[in-house]
C-alpha positions as CSV (number, residue, x, y, z in Angstrom):
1,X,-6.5,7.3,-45.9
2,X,-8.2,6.6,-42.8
3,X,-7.6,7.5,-39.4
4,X,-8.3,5.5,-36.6
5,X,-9.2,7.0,-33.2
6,X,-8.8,5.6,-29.4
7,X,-11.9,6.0,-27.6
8,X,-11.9,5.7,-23.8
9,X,-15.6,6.4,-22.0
10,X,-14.5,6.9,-18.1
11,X,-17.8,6.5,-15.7
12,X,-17.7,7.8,-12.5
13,X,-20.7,7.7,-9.9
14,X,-21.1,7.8,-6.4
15,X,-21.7,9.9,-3.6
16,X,-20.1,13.0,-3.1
17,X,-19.9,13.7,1.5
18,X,-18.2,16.5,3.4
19,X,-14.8,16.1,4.2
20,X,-14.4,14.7,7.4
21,X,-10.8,15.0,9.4
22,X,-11.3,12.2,11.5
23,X,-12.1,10.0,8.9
24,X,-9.0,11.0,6.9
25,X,-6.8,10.4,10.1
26,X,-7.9,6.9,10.3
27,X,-7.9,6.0,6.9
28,X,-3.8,6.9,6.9
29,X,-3.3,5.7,10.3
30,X,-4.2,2.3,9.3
31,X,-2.4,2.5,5.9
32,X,0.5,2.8,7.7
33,X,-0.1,0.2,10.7
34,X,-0.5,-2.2,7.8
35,X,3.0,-1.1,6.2
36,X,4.5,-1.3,9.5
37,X,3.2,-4.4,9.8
38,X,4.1,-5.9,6.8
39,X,7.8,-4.7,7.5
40,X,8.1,-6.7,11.0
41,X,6.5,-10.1,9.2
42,X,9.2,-9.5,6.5
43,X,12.2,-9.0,9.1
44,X,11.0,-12.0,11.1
45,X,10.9,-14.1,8.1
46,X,14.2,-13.1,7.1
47,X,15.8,-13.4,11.0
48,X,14.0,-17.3,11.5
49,X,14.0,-18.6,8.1
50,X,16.8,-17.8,6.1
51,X,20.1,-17.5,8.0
52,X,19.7,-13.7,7.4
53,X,20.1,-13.4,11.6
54,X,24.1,-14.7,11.4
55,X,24.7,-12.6,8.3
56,X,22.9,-9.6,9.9
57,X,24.8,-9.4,13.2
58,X,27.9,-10.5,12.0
59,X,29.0,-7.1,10.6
């Protein structure tokens, strides 16, 4: 019988740097401006598009 094998060959290259604290900082600060961004373009699409707005405030 023969047995037959997955092979997976992972490459990695590039430039290793020192770790830099600002850069980090930034680097999550804007993930999360661009989440909290994305969250107000969804409410306001829901308030003035859909008739979420009467549902919402209804309650």
């Amino acid at each position: 019988t023969h047995i037959y094998n997955l092979h997976i060959v992972v490459s990695v290259t590039g430039e290793a740097g020192r770790f830099d604290l600002f850069q980090t900082t930034t680097s999550i600060g804007s993930f999360l401006g661009i989440f909290g961004t994305g969250a107000i373009v969804c409410d306001l699409f829901a308030t003035f598009v859909t008739n979420f707005k009467r549902v919402r405030y209804e309650r």
